[in-house]
N, C-alpha and C positions, 0 to 999 in steps of 0.2 A: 504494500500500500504506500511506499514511502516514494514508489515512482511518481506519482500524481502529484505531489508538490514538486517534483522537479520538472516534470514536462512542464507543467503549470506556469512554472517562473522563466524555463528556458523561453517557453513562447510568448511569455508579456515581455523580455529582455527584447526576443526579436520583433514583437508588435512594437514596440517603443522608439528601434531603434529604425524598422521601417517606414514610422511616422513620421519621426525627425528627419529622413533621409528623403521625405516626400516634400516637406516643409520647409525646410533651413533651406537650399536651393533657390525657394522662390523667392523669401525673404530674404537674402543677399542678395540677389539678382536685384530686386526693387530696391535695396539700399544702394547698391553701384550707381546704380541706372539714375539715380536723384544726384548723387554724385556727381558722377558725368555730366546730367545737364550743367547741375551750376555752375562747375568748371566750365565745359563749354561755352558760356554762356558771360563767361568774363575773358576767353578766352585761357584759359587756364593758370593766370594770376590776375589778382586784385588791382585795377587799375587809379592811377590816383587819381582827384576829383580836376585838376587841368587835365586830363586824358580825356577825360570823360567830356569834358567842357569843348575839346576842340574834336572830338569826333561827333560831338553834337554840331558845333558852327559848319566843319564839313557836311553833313547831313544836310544841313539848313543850304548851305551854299547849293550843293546838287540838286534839290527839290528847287530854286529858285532857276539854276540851269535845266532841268525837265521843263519848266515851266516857260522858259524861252524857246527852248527846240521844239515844244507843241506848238508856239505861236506861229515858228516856223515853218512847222508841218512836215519836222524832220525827226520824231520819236512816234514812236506806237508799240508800249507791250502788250506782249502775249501773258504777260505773268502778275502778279500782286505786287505791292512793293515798287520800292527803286530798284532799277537796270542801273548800274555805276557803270558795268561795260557801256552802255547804250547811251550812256552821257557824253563818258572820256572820249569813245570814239566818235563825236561829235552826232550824235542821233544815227538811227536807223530802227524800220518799223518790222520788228519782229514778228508781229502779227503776221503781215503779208508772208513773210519767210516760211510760217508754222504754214499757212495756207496749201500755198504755191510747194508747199515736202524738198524747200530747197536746205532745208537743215537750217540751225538757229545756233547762236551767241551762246557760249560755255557757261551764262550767268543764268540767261533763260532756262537753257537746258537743264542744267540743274535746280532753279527754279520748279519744272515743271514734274522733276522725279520725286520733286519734294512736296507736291501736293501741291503747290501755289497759285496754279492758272487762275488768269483772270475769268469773275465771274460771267460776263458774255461766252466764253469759248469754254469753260469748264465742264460740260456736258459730253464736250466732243473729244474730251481726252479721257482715255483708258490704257489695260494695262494687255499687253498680250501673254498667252501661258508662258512664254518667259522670264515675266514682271519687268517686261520694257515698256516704257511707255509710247502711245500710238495716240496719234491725234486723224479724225476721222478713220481711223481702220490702218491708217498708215503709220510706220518706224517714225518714232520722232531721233534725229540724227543732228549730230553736231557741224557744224559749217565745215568745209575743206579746211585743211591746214592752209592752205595758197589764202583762204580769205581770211582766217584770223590774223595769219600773218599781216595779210594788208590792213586791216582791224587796228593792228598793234603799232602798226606803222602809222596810222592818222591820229593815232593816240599822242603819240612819241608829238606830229608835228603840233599838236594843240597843246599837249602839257609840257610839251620841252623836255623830257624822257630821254635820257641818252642810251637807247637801247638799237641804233642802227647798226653796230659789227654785229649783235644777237642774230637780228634779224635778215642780214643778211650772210649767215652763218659760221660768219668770224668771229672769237671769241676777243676783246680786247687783250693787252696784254694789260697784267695785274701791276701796280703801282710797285708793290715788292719787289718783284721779277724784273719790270725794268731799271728800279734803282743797283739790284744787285748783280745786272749782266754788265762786262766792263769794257767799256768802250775800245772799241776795234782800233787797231793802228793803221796807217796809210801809211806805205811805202814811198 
């Protein structure tokens, strides 16, 4: 009779410890996962209140430039939010690009795997059993490298960006490296 208290206890040890092992799991996961955002979400340090202060004026500044290239009739997103590509690179109407399946801007893009389509067009985007997303039926795809390129390049001339060896696939040389290579001699 002395086996019954031990099965007994062997099996509430293993109910107990397959509860926990059913549990603890979830509740880490949801304590990372709060984690993560709030780091993500300050970028993962604390920024000081002038950080804070000039990523807001920048913000302020770009909504003021959206607001100019609409009068101009040279932005239109596909997405919620600011386009900062779609600024720097001095407007362009995403919309028409998500349309026309000519592929869209890396900001959009991701924008729109992240749930954000604007509400006009937000109906017409889904997911295909790949979990890619598809706007009317069709792959939503990122612009050719030939255009971000050129993208990147009109960017360069409006913000003064010194990234033209980048872009045309010269690396500059590093300030280091040219101080420490030693001048050649002529004969």
């Amino acid at each position: 009779m002395r086996t019954i208290p031990k099965v007994a206890g062997v099996l509430a040890v293993f109910a107990i410890g397959y509860f926990a092992g059913q549990v603890a799991p979830q509740l880490t996961t949801q304590a990372v996962g709060q984690e993560d955002a709030a780091a993500s979400s300050e970028g993962g340090k604390a920024l000081s209140e002038e950080t804070k202060a000039k990523i807001k004026a920048a913000a302020d500044a770009m909504n003021a430039a959206v607001e100019a290239l609409k009068l101009d009739q040279a932005y239109t997103s596909a997405t919620k939010g600011l386009n900062t590509f779609g600024v720097l690179v001095g407007g362009f109407d995403s919309l028409k690009d998500l349309e026309d399946g000519r592929g869209v801007d890396p900001e959009t893009f991701a924008a729109l795997y992240a749930g954000l389509a604007a509400d006009e067009i937000a109906e017409k985007v889904g997911r295909d059993p790949e979990g890619r997303v598809t706007y009317n039926g069709r792959l939503v795809r990122m612009y050719p490298v030939s255009r971000i390129r050129a993208l990147y390049s009109a960017r360069a001339a409006i913000t003064g960006e010194d990234i033209a060896a980048e872009l045309d696939g010269k690396k500059p040389a590093k300030k280091a490296d040219a101080e420490a290579a030693p001048a050649e001699e002529t004969n």
